[in-house]
C-alpha positions as CSV (number, residue, x, y, z in Angstrom):
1,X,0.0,0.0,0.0
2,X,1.2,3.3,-1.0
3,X,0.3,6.4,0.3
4,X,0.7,9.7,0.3
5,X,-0.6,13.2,1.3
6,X,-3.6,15.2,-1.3
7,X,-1.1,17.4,-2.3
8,X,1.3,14.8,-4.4
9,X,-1.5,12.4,-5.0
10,X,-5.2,12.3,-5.3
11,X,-5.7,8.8,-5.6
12,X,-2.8,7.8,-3.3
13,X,-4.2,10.1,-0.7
14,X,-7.6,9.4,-1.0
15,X,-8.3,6.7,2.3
16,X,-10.8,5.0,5.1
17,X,-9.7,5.3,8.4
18,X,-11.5,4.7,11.9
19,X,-11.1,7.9,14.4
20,X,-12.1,5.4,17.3
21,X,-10.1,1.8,17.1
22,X,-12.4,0.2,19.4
23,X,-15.4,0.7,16.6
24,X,-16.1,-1.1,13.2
25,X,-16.9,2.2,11.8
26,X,-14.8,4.0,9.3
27,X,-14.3,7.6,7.7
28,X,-13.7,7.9,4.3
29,X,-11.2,10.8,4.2
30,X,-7.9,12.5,2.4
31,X,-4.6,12.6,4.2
32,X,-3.4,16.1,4.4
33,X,0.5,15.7,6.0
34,X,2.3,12.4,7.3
35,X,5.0,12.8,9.3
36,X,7.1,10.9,11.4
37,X,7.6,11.4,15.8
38,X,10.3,9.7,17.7
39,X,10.4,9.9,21.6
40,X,12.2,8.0,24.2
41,X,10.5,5.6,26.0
42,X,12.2,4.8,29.8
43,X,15.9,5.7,29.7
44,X,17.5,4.4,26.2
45,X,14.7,2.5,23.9
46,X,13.4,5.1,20.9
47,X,10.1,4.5,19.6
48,X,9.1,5.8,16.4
49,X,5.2,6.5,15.0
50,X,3.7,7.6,12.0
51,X,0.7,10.0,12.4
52,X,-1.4,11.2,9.9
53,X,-3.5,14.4,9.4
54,X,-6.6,13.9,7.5
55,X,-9.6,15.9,6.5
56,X,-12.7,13.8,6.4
57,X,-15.6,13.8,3.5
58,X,-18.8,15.2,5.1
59,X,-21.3,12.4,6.3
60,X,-24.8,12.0,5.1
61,X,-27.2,14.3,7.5
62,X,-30.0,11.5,9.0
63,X,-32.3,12.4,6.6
64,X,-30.7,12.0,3.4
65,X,-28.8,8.9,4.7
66,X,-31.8,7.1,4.5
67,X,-31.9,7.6,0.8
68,X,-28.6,6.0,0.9
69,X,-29.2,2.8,-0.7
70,X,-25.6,1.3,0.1
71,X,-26.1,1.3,3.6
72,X,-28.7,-1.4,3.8
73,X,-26.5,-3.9,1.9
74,X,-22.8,-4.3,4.1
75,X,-21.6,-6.8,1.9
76,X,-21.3,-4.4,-0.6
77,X,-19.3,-1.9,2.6
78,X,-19.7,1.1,0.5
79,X,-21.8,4.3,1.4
80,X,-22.6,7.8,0.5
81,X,-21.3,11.0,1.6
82,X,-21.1,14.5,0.5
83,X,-18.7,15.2,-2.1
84,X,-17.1,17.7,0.0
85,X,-14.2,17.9,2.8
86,X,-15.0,18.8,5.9
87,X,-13.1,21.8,7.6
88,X,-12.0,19.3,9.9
89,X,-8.8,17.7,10.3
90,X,-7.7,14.9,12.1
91,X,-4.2,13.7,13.3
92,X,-4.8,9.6,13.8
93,X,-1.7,7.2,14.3
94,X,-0.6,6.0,10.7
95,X,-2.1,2.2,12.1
96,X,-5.6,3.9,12.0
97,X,-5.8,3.9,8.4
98,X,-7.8,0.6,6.8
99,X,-7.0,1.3,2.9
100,X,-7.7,3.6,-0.2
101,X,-11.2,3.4,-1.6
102,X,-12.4,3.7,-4.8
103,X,-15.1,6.8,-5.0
104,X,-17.7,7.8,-7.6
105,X,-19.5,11.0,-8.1
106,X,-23.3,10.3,-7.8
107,X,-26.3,12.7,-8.2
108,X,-29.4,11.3,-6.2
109,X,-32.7,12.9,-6.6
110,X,-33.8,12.6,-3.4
111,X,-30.4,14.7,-2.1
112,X,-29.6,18.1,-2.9
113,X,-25.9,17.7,-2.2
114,X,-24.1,16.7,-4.4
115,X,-22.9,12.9,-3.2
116,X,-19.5,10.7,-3.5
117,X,-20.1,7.0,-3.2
118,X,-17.3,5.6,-1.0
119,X,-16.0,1.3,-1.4
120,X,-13.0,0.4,0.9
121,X,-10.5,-1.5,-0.9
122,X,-9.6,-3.3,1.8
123,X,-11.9,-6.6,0.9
């Protein structure tokens, strides 16, 4: 896997990610910055962790997620969201990131927004 931040690469950058581990629940998102921190941990052993900061697409508002027709199949693990970035931005250890994901502008009438549908490639 190959990744890499928006401004190098859309498709490499382009990602699901969970902001909580202990949850099945992912974000579909694009990484901003990666960068590398090294500490000391006790009095000689360096530890070293990759973090990135990623801005997540904006999730369907209750109302026009139940026009989400994705959602009620999970075998298919795709769903909608709006085709937009949120002003967000999260930093999330490197290990919190599942895979890139394959996205699709969609139009559905019932939605006003403008929608991007979201599959994990991590199947």
């Amino acid at each position: 896997r190959n990744f890499s931040i928006l401004a190098k690469s859309r498709t490499d950058s382009q990602v699901v990610f969970q902001l909580d581990p202990n949850a099945d629940q992912w974000v579909a998102g694009t990484i901003l910055n990666l960068f590398t921190h090294r500490r000391y941990e006790g009095t000689s052993a360096e530890a070293t962790q990759v973090f990135a900061v990623i801005s997540p697409y904006v999730e369907l508002d209750a109302g026009d997620a139940a026009y989400d027709l994705y959602r009620r199949y999970p075998i298919v693990a795709g769903r909608l969201c709006y085709n937009e970035l949120s002003d967000d931005a999260y930093l999330v250890p490197f290990t919190s990131i599942k895979s890139h994901f394959a996205c699709q502008v969609q139009r559905v009438s019932s939605i006003q927004k403008e929608c991007l549908l979201v599959l994990p490639l991590d199947k």
